[in-house]
mmCIF file as gemmi writes it, N, C-alpha and C atoms, coordinates in Angstrom:
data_model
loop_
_atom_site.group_PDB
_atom_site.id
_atom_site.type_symbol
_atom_site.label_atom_id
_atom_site.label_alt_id
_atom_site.label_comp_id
_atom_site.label_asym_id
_atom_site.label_entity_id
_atom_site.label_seq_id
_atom_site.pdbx_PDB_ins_code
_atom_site.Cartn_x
_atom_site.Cartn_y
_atom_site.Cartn_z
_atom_site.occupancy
_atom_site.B_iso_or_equiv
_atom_site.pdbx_formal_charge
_atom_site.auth_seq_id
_atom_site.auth_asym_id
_atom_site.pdbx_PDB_model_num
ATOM 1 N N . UNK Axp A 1 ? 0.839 -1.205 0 1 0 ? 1 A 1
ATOM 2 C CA . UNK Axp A 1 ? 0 0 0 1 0 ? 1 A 1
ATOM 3 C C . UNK Axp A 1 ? 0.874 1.255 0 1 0 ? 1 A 1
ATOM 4 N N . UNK Axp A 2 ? 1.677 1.437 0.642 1 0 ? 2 A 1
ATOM 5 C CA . UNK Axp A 2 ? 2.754 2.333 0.78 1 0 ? 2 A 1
ATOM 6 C C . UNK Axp A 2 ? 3.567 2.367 -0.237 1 0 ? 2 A 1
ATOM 7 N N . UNK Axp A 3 ? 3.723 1.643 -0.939 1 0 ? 3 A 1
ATOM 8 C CA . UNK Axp A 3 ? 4.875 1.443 -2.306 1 0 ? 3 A 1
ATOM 9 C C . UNK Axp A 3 ? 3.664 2.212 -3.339 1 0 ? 3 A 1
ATOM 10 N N . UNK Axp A 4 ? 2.441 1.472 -3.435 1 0 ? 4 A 1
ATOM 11 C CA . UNK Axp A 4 ? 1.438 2.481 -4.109 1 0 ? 4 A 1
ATOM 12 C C . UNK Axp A 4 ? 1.337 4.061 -4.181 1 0 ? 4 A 1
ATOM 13 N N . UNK Axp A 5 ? 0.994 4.044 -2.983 1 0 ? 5 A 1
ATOM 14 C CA . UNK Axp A 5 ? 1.331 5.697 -2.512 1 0 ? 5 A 1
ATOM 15 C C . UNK Axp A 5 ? 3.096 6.012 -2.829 1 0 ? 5 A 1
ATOM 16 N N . UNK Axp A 6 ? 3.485 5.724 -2.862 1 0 ? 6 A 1
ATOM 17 C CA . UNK Axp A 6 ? 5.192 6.272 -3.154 1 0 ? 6 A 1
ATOM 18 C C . UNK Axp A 6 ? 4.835 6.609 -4.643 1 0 ? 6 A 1
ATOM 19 N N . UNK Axp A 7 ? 4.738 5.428 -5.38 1 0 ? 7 A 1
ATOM 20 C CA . UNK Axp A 7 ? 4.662 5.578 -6.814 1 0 ? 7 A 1
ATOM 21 C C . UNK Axp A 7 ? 4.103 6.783 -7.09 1 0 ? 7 A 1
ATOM 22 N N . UNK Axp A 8 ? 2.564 6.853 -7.061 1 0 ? 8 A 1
ATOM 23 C CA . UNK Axp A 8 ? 1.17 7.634 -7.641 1 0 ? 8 A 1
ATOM 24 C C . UNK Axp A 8 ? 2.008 9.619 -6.662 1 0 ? 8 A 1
ATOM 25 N N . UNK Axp A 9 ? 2.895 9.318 -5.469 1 0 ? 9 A 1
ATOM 26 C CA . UNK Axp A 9 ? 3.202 10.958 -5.448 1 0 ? 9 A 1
ATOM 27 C C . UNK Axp A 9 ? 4.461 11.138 -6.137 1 0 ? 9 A 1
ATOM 28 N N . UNK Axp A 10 ? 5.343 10.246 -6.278 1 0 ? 10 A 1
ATOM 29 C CA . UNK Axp A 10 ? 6.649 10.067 -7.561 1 0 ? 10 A 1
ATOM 30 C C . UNK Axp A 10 ? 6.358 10.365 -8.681 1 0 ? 10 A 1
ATOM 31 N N . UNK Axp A 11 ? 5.282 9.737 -9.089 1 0 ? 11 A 1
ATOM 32 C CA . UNK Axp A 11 ? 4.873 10.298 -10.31 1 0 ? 11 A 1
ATOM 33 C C . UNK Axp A 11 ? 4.434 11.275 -10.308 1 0 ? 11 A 1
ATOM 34 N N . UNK Axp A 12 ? 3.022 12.022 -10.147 1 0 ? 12 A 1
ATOM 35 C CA . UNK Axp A 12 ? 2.836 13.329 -9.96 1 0 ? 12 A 1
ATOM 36 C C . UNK Axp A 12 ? 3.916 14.689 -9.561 1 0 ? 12 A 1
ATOM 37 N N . UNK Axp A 13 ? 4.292 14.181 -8.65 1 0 ? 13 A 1
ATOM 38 C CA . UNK Axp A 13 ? 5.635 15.262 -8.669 1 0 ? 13 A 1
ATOM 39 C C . UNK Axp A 13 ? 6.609 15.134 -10.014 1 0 ? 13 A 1
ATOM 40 N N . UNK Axp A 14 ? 6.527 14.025 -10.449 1 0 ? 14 A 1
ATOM 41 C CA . UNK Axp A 14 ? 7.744 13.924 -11.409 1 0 ? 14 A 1
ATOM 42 C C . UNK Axp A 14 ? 7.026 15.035 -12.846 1 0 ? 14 A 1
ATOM 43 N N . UNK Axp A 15 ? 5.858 14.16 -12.992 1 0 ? 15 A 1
ATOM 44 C CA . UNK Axp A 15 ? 5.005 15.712 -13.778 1 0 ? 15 A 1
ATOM 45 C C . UNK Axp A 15 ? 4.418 16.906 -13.761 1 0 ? 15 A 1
ATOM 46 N N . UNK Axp A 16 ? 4.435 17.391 -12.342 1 0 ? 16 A 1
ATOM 47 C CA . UNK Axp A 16 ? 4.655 18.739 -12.38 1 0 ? 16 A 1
ATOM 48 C C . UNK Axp A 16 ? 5.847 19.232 -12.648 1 0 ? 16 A 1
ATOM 49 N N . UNK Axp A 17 ? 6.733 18.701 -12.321 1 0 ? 17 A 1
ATOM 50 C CA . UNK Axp A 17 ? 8.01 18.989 -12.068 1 0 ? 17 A 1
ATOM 51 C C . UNK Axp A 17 ? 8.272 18.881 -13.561 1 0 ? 17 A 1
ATOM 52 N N . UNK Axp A 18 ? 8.118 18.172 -14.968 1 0 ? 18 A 1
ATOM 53 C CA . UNK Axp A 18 ? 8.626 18.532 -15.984 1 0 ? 18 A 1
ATOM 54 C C . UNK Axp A 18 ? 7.146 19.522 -16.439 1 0 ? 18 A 1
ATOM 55 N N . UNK Axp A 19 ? 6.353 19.989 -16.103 1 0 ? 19 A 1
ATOM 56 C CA . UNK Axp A 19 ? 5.88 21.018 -16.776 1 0 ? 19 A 1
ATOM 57 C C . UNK Axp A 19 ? 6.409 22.59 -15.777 1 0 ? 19 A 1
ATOM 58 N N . UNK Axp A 20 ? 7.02 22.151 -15.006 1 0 ? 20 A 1
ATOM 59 C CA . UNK Axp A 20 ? 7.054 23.754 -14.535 1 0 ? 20 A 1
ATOM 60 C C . UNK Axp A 20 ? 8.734 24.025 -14.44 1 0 ? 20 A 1
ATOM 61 N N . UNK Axp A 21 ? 9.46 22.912 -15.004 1 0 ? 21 A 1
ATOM 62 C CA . UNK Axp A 21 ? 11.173 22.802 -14.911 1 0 ? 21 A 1
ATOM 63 C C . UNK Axp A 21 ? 11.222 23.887 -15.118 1 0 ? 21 A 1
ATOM 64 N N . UNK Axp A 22 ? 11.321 24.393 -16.51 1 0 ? 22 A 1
ATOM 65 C CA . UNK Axp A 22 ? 11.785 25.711 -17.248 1 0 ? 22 A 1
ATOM 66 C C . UNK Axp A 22 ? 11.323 26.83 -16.54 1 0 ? 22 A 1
ATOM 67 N N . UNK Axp A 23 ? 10.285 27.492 -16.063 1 0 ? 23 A 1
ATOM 68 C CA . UNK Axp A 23 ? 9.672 28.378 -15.226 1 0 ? 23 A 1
ATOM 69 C C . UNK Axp A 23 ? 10.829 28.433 -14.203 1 0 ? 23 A 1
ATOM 70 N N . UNK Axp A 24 ? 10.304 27.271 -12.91 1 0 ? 24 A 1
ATOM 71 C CA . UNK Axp A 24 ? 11.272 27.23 -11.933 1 0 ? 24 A 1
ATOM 72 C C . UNK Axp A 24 ? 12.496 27.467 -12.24 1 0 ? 24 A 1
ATOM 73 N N . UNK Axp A 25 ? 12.92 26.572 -13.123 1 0 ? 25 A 1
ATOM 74 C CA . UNK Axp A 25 ? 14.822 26.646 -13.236 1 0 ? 25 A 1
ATOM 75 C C . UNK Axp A 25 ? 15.145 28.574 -13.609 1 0 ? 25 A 1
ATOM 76 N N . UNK Axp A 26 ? 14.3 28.934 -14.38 1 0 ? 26 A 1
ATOM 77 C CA . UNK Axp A 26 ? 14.646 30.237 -14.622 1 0 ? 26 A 1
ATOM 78 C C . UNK Axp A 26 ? 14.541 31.504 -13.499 1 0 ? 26 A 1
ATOM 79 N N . UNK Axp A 27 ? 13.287 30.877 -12.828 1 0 ? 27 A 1
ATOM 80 C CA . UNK Axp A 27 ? 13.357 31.856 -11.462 1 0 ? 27 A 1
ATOM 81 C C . UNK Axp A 27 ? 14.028 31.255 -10.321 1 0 ? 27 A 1
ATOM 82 N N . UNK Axp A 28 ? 14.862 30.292 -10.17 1 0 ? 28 A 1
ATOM 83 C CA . UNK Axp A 28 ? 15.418 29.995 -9.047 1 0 ? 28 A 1
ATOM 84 C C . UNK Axp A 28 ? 16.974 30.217 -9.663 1 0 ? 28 A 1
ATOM 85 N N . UNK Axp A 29 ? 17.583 30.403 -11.036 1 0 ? 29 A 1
ATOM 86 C CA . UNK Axp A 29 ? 18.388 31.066 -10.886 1 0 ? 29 A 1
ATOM 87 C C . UNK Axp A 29 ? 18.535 32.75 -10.663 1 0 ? 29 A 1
ATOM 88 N N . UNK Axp A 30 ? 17.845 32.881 -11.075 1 0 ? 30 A 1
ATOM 89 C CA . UNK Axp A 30 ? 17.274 34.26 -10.829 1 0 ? 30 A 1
ATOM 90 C C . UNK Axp A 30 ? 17.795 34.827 -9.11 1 0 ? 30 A 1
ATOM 91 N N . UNK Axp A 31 ? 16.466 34.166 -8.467 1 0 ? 31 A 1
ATOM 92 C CA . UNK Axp A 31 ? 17.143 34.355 -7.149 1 0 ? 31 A 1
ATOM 93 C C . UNK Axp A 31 ? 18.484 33.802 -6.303 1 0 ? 31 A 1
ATOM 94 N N . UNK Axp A 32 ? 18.965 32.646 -6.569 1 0 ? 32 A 1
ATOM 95 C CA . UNK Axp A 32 ? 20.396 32.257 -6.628 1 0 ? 32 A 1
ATOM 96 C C . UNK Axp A 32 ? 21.559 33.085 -7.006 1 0 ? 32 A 1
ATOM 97 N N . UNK Axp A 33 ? 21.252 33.758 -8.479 1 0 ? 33 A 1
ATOM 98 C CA . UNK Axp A 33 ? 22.353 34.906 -8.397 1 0 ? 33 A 1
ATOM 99 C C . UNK Axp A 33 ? 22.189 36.202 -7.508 1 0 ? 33 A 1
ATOM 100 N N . UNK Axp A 34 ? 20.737 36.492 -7.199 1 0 ? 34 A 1
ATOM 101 C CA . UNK Axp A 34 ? 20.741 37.3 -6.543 1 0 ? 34 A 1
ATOM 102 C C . UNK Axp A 34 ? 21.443 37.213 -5.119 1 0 ? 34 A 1
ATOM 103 N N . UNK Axp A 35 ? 20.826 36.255 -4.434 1 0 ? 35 A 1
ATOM 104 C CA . UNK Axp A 35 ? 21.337 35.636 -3.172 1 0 ? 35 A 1
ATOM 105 C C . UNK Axp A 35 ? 23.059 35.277 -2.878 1 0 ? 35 A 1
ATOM 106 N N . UNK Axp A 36 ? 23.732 34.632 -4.38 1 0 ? 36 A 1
ATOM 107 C CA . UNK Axp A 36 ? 25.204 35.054 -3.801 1 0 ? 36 A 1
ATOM 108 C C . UNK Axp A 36 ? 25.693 36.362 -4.177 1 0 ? 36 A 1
ATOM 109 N N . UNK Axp A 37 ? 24.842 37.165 -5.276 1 0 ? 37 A 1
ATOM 110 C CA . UNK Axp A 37 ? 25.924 38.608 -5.052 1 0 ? 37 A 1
ATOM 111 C C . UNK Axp A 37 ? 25.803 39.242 -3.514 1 0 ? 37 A 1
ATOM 112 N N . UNK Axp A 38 ? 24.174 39.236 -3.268 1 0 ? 38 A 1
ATOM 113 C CA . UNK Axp A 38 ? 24.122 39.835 -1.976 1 0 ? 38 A 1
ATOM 114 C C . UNK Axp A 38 ? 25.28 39.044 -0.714 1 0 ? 38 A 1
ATOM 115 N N . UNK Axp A 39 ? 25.271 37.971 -0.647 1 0 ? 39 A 1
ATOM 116 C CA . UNK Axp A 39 ? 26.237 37.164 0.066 1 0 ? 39 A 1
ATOM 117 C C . UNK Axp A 39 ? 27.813 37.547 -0.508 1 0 ? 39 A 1
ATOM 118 N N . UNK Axp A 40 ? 27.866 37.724 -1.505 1 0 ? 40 A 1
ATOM 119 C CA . UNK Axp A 40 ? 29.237 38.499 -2.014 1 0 ? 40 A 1
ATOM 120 C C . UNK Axp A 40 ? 29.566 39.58 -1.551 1 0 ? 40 A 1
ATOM 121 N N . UNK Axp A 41 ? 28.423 40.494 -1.627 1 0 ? 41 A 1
ATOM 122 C CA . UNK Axp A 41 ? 28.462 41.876 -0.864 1 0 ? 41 A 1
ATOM 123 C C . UNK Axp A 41 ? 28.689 42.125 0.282 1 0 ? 41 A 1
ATOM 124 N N . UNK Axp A 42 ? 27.877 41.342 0.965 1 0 ? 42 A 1
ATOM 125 C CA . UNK Axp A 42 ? 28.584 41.337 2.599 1 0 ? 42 A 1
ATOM 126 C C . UNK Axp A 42 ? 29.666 41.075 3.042 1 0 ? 42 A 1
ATOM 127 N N . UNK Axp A 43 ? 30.366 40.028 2.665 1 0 ? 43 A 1
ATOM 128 C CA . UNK Axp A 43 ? 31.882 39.38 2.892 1 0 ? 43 A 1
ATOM 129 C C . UNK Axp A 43 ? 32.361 40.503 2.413 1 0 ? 43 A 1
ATOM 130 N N . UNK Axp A 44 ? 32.121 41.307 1.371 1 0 ? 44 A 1
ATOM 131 C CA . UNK Axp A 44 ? 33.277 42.522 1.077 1 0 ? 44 A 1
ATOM 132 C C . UNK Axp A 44 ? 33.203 43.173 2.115 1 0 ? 44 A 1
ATOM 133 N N . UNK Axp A 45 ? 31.554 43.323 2.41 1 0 ? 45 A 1
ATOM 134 C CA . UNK Axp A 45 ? 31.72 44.511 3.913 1 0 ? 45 A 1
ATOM 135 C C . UNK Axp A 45 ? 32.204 44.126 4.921 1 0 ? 45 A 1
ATOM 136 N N . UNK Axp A 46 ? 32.048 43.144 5.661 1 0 ? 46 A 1
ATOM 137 C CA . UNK Axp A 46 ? 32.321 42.226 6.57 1 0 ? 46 A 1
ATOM 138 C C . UNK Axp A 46 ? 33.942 42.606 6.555 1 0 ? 46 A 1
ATOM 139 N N . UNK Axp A 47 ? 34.733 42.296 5.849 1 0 ? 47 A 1
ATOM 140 C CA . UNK Axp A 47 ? 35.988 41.852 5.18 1 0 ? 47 A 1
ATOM 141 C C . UNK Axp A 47 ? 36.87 43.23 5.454 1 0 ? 47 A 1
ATOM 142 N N . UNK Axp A 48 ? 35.914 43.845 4.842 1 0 ? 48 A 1
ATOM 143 C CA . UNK Axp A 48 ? 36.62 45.588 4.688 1 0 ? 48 A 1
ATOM 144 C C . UNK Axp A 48 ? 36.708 46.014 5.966 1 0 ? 48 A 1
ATOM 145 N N . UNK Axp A 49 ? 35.214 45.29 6.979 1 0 ? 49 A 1
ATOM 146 C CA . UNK Axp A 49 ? 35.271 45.97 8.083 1 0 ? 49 A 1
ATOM 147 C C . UNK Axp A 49 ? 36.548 45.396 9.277 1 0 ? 49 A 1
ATOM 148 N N . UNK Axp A 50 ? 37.074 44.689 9.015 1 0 ? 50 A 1
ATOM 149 C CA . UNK Axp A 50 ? 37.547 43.925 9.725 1 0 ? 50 A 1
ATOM 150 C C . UNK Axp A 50 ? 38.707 44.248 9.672 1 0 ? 50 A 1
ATOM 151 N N . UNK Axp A 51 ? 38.937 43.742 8.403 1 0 ? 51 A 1
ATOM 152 C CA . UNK Axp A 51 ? 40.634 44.659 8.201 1 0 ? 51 A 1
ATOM 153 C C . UNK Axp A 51 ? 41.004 45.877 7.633 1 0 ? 51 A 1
């Protein structure tokens, strides 16, 4: 029963997941670059402040 249920949400996730790849992949790099420049930015400040 449980192997059932594994399958039937494996699958479903597996097909949302190829209709919304491209979407997602494009907005999660999106925020990824955002997230390490900002993380870039700080270590400069951080960095500067320090030494």
């Amino acid at each position: 029963m449980y192997f059932l249920i594994t399958i039937v949400i494996g699958y479903s996730i597996n097909s949302m997941n190829y209709a919304l790849n491209a979407e997602m992949q494009r907005c999660l790099q999106g925020w990824l670059s955002f997230f390490y420049f900002y993380i870039f930015i700080f270590n400069q400040v951080t960095y500067d402040r320090n030494g």
